[in-house]
C-alpha positions in Angstrom: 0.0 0.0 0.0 2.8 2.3 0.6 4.0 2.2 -2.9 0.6 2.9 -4.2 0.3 5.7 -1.8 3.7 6.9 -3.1 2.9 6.6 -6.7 -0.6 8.2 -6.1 1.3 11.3 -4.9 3.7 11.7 -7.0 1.3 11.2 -10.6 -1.1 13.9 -8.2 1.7 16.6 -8.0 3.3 15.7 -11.2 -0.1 16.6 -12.8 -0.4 19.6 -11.2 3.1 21.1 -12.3 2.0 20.0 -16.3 -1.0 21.5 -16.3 1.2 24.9 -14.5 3.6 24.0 -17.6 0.8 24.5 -19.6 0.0 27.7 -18.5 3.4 28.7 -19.1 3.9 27.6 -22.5 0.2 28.6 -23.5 1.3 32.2 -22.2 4.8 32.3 -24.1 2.7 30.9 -27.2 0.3 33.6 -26.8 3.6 36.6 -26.4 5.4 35.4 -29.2 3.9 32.5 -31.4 6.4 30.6 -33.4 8.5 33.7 -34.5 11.9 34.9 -34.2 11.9 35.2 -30.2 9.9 31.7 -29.7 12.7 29.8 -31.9 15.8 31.2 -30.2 14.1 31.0 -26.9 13.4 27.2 -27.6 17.3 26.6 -28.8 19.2 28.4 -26.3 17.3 27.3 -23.5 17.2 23.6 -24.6 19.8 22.5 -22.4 18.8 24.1 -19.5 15.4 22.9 -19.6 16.9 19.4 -20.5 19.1 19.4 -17.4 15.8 20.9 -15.3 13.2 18.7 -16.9 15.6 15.3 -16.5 16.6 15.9 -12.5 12.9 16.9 -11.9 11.7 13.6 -13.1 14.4 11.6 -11.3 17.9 11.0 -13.6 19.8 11.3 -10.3 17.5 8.5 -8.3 18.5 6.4 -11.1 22.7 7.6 -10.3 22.7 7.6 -6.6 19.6 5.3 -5.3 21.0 2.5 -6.0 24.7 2.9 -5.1 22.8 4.0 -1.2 19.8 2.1 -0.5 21.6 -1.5 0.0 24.4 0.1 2.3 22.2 2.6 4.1 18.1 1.9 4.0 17.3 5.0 5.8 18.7 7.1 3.8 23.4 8.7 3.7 24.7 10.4 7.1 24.4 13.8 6.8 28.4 14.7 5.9 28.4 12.5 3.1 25.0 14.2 1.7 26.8 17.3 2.1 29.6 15.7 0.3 27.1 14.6 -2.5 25.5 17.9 -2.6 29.1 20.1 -3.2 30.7 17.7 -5.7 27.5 17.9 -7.9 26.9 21.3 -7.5 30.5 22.3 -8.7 30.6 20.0 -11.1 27.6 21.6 -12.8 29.0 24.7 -12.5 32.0 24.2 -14.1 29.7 22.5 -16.8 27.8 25.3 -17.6 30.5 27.9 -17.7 32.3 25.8 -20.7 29.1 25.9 -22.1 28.3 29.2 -21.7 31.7 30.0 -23.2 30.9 27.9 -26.1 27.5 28.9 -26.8 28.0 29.8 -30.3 29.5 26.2 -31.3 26.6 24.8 -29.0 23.9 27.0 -31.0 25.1 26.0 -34.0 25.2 22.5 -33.1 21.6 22.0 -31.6 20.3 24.8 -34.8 22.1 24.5 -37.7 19.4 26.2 -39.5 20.1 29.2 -37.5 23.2 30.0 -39.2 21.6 31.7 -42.1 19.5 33.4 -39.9 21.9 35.9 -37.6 18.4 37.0 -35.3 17.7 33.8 -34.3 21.5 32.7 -33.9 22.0 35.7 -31.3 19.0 35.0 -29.3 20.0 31.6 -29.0 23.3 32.5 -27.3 22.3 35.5 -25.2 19.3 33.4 -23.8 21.6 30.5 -23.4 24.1 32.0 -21.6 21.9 33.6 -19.1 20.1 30.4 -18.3 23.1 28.6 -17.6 23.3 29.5 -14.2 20.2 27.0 -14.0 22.4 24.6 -14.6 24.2 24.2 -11.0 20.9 24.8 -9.4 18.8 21.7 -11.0 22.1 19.7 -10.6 21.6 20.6 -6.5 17.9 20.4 -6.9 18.5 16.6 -8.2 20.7 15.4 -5.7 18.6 16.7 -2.7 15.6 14.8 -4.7 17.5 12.0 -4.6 18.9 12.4 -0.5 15.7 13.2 -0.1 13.8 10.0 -1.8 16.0 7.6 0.0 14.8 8.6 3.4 11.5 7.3 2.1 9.9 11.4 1.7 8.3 11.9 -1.8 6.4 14.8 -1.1 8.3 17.6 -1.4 10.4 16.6 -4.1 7.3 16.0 -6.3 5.6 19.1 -5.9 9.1 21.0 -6.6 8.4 21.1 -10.0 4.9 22.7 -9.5 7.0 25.4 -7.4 9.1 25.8 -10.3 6.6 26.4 -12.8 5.0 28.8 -10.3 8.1 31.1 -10.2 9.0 30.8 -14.2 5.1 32.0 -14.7 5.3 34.8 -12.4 8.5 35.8 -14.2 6.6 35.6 -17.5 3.5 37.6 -15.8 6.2 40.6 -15.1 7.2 40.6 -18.3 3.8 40.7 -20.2 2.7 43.4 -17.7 5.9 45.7 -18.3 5.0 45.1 -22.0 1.1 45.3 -22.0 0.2 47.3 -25.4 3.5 47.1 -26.7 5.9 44.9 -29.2 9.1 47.0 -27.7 11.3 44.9 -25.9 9.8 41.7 -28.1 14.0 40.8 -28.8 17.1 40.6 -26.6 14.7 41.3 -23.4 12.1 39.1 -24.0 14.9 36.5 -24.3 16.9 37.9 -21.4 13.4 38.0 -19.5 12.4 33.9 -20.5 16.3 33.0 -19.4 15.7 34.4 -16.0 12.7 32.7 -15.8 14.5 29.7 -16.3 16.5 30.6 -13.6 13.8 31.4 -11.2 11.8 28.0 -11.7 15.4 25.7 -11.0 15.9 28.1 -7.8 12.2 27.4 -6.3 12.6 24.2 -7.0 16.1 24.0 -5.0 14.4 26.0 -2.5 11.5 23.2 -2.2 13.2 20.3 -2.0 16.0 21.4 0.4 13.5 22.3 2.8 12.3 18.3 3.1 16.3 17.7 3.8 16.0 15.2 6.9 19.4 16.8 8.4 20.5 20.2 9.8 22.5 23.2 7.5 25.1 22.5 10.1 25.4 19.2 10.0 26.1 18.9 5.9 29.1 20.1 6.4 31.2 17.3 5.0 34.7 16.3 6.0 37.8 14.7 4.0 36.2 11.2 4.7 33.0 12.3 2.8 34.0 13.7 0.1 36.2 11.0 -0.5 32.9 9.0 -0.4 31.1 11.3 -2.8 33.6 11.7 -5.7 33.4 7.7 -6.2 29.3 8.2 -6.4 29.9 11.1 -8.6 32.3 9.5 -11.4 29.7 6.1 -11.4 27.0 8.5 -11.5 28.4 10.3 -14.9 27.7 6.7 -17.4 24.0 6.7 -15.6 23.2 10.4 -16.1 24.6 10.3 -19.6 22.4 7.3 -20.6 19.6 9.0 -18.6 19.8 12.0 -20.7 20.1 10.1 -24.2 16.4 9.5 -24.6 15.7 13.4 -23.8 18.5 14.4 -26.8 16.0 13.0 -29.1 14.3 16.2 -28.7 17.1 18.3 -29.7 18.2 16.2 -32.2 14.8 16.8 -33.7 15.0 20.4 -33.1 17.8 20.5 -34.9 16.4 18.7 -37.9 13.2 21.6 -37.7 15.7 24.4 -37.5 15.8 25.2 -41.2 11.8 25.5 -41.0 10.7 29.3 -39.8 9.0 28.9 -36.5 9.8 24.6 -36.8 11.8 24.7 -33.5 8.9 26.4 -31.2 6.0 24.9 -33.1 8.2 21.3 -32.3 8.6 22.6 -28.8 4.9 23.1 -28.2 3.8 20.0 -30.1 6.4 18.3 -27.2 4.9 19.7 -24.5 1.7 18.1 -25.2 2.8 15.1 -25.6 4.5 15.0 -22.3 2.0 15.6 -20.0 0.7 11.8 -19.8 4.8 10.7 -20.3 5.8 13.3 -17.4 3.6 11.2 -15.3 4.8 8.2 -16.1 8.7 9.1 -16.2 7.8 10.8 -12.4 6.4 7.7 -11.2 8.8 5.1 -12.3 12.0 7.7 -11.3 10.3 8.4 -7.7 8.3 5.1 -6.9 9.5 2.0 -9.2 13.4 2.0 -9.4 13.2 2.9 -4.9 11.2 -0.5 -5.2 13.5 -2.5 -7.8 16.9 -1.2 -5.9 15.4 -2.5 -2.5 14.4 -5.8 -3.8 17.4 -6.4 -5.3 18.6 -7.7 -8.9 20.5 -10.8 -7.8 17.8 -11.9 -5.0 14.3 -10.9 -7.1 15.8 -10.7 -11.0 12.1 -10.7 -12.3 10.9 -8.1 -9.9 8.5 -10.1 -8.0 7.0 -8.8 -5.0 6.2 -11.2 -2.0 2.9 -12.0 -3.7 4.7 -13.2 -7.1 3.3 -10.2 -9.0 5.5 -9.0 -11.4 6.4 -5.2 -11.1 7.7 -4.6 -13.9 5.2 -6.5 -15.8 2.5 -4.2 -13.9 4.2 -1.3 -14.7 4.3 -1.9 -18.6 0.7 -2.8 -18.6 0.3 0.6 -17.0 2.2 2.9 -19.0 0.8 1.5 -22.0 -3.1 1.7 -20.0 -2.6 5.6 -19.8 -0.8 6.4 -22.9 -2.1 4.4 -25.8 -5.3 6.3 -25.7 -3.6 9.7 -24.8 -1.5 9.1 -28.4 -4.9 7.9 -30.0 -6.9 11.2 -28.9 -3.2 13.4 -29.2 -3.2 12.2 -33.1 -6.9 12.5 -33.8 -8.0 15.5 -32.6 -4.5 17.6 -32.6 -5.9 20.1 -34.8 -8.8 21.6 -32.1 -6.4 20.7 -29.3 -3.9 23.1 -30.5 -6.4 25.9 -31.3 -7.8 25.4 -27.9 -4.6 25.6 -25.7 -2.8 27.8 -28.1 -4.3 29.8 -30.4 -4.8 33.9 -29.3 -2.3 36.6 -29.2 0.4 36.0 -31.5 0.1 32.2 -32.2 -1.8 32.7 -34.8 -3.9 29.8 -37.5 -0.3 29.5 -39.0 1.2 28.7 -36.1 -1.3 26.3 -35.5 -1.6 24.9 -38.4 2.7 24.2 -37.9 2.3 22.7 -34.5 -0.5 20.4 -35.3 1.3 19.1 -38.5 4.1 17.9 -35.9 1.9 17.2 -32.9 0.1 14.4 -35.5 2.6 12.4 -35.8 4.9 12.8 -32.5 1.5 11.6 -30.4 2.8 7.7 -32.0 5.8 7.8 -29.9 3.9 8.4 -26.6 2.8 4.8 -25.8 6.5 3.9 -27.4 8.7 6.8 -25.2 6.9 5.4 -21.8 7.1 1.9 -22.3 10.8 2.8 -22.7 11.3 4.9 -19.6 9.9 1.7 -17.8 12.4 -0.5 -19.3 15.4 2.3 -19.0 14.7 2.7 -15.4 14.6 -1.2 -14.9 17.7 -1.3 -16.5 19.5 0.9 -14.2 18.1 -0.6 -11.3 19.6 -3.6 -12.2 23.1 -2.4 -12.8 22.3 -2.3 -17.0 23.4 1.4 -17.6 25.6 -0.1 -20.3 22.4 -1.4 -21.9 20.6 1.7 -21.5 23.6 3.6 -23.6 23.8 1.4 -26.2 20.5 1.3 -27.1 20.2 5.0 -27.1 23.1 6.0 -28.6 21.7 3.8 -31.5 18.1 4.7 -31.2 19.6 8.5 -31.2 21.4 7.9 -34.4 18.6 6.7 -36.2 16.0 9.3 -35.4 18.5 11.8 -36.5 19.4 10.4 -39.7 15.4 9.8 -40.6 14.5 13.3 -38.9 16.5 15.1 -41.2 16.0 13.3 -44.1 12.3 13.0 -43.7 12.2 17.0 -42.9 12.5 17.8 -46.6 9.6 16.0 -48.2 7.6 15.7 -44.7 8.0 19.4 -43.3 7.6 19.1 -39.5 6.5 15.5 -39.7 10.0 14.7 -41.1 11.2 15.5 -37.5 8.6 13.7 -35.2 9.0 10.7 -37.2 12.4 10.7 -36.3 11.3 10.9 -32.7 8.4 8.3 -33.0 11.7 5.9 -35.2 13.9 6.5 -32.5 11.4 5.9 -29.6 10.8 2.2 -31.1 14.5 1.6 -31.7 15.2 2.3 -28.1 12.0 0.1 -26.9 13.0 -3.0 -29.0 16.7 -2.8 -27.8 15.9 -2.3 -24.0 13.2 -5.4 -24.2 15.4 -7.7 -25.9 18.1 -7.0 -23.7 15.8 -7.0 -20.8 14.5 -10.6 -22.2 18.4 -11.9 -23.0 19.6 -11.4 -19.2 16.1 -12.9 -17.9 15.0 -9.9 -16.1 12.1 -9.2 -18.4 9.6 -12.7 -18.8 5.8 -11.7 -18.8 3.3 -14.2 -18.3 0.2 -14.7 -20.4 -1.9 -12.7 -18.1 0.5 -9.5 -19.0 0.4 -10.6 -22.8 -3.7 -10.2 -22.3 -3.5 -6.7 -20.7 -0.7 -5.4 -22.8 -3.0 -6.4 -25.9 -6.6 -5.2 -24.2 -5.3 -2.1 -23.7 -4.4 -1.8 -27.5 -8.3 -3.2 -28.0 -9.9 -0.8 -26.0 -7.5 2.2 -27.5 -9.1 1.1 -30.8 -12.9 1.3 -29.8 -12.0 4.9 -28.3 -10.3 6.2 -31.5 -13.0 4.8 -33.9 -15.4 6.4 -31.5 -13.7 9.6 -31.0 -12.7 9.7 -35.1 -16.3 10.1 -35.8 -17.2 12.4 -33.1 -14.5 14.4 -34.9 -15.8 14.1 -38.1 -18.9 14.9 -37.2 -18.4 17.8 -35.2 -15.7 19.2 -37.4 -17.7 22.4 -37.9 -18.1 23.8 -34.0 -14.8 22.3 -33.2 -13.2 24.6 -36.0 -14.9 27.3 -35.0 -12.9 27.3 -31.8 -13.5 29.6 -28.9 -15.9 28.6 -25.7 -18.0 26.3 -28.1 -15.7 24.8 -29.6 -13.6 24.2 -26.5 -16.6 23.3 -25.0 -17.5 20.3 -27.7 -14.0 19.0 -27.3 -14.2 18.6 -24.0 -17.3 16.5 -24.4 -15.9 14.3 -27.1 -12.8 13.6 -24.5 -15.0 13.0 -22.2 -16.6 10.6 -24.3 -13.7 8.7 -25.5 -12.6 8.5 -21.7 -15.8 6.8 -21.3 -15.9 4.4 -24.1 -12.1 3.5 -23.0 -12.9 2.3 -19.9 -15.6 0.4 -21.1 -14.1 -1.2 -23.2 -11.1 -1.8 -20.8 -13.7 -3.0 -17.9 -15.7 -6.1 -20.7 -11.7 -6.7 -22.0 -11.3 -7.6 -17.9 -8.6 -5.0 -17.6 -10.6 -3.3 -14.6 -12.1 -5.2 -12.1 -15.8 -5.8 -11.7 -17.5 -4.8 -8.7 
């Protein structure tokens, strides 16, 4: 019961700070649309938000948690998560200065289409280089998280990204007040102004989570014996973190395939940050509440994952991830078009920016069920001592998402790009199962065949049903506004229904 307790949390709060992130991104969308500003915004603060949006959902459990949980249960003494805390925190730092001394080379890495474009190119760097000072602070953020997760807390840690979102939106608010009325200012200080913001969401979340630190200021202080302790944790923890972060550099890699398309990068972005709300919850969940589980049990004693009933967790956890985001992708893909207009459209994202977003957000919506499914398996992997696994597989899934993102991005426009994410996604899923399978840590049983492939049933009776509701309700839901918000809402509503009964007379919920 405690891990369902746990895992209830954390999906709670985790929802809470993506429906916040929508409020953010649906106000930037609204200041600036897909134009000069949203572009460089989207490239310079990549890595930033990367290094923000991987800690928050747990990379750093998967680094430390299992290197502290079999020695210490309840959790390091306070000098060595001192030691933990200073060695990560400067090692970011040094991080981010390189990169802010490089963040021409790095612009032009992660937005080669930028180069022809000398606006864009400069708002990359100058937003870059300000938001770099993020950098050290989500680095602290995650290790805390992590200090923080092995004393068995999950609370505060969750809702840190919530507070994060809070701060970057209040940031945001200033800005649109100081420029109610007015385009001046829409260049270097709207950038300057959504860097700080960036900054301002990784401190509150530092703040958060340090403030559910089981130990005393006074008593982090670490000593020669700590730090000696730490430095082995952090040089282990580097291969993890790397392999961690591979999955996430599809994203960029993509971006960088969009870059030659005016406004490709931002409407990419925004596409994104649909399709992560149901993925957030999952990646949350299995960082916060599934590797603490598969670390304690133990890969040599339990190699399946059984708990002391003989269920299978990671079997349960698959069925899951697939339960909540096969029919997000389904309704995602179908009815992307009024979705977008919904969320996004007023201000300055405008029916071509729309029309750009929804073009990408079609076809990214198939890697949903595909990037979960994976996060399962990665974090399984780790637990288990597999980072080497995890790497190779990315490193390979990366490379072919890039080479089918940019050539697709050509003849496909946008949909080049997300189809290099949605290849990628099922390169990286294949690779992690089979290598799962070959060390006999992944073996489902018939019943987990049956769920895996009822959930894919009842997916299918929702998207025929909510495909015709689309069709038929094409007019209102085009006109957009209150109406047509209203009608969508109703045919989600309705697909949610016809889900769950499908799912219920498939026997994947239980009768009462």
């Amino acid at each position: 019961m405690s891990l369902l307790r746990h895992a209830s949390t954390v999906v709670s709060l985790t929802l809470l700070s993506r429906v916040l992130g929508f409020a953010r991104d649906a106000a930037v969308a609204a200041l600036f649309g897909t134009g000069a500003v949203a572009d460089a915004s989207v490239a310079g603060l990549a890595i930033p938000q990367l290094a923000r949006r991987l800690l928050g959902e747990g990379a750093l459990n998967a680094a430390i948690l299992p290197r502290l949980l079999p020695a210490s249960p309840a959790g390091p003494a306070p000098r060595l998560a001192g030691a933990l805390i200073l060695v990560f925190t400067l090692a970011a730092v040094l991080i981010a200065a390189l990169l802010a001394l490089l963040m021409p080379q790095v612009t032009a890495l992660l937005a080669p289409g930028f180069l022809d474009d000398p606006a864009r190119a400069e708002g990359a760097v100058l937003a870059g280089r300000i938001a770099m000072v993020a950098l050290p602070l989500a680095a602290g953020a995650g290790v805390l998280a992590a200090l923080v997760y092995a004393a068995g807390r999950v609370t505060r840690p969750a809702f840190a990204p919530a507070a994060g979102n809070l701060a970057v939106l209040a940031v945001i608010g200033a800005f649109a007040f100081l420029h109610a009325g007015t385009a001046e200012g829409f260049g270097p200080r709207a950038l300057a102004f959504l860097a700080m913001a960036t900054v301002a969401g990784a401190l509150a979340q530092l703040m958060v989570i340090g403030a559910a630190l089981p130990h005393r200021a006074g008593a982090l202080l670490p000593d020669r014996a700590a730090l000696k302790a730490a430095l082995p944790v952090l040089v282990a923890a580097g291969p993890t973190l790397f392999a961690a972060a591979l999955p996430q550099l599809r994203i960029l890699v993509a971006n960088a395939s969009a870059s030659g398309l005016e406004g490709g990068v931002s409407a990419l972005f925004y596409a994104t940050r649909l399709v992560e709300l149901p993925l957030g919850l999952v990646g949350a969940s299995a960082g916060a509440v599934l590797l603490p589980a598969l670390a304690a049990r133990g890969g040599a004693e339990n190699p399946t994952g059984q708990n002391l009933r003989g269920q299978n967790l990671l079997g349960h956890a698959l069925v899951a991830a697939l339960a909540l985001t096969a029919p997000a992708a389904a309704g995602l893909a179908l009815l992307a078009e009024p979705i977008v207009r919904v969320l996004f459209q007023r201000g300055a994202f405008d029916a071509a920016a729309s029309a750009l977003t929804v073009e990408a957000l079609a076809m990214l919506a198939l890697s949903l069920p595909l990037q979960a499914m994976e996060r399962i398996l990665s974090t399984a992997a780790f637990a288990q001592g597999l980072g080497r696994l995890v790497t190779r597989t990315s490193v390979a899934a990366l490379l072919a998402g890039g080479v089918i993102g940019f050539a697709a991005a050509g003849p496909l426009g946008l949909a080049g790009p997300a189809l290099g994410v949605v290849a990628s996604s099922l390169v990286a899923l294949i690779g992690l199962w089979g290598g799962l399978a070959r060390a006999g840590l992944l073996r489902l049983g018939g019943g987990e065949w049956r769920r895996l492939t009822g959930c894919l049933l009842a997916t299918l009776a929702m998207a025929v049903m909510v495909g015709l509701g689309a069709h038929l309700l094409a007019g209102p839901l085009a006109a957009g506004g209150l109406p047509g918000a209203l009608r969508l809402g109703l045919l989600v509503l309705a697909g949610i229904a016809v889900y769950g009964l499908a799912a219920r007379s498939l026997g994947l919920l239980p009768r009462r």
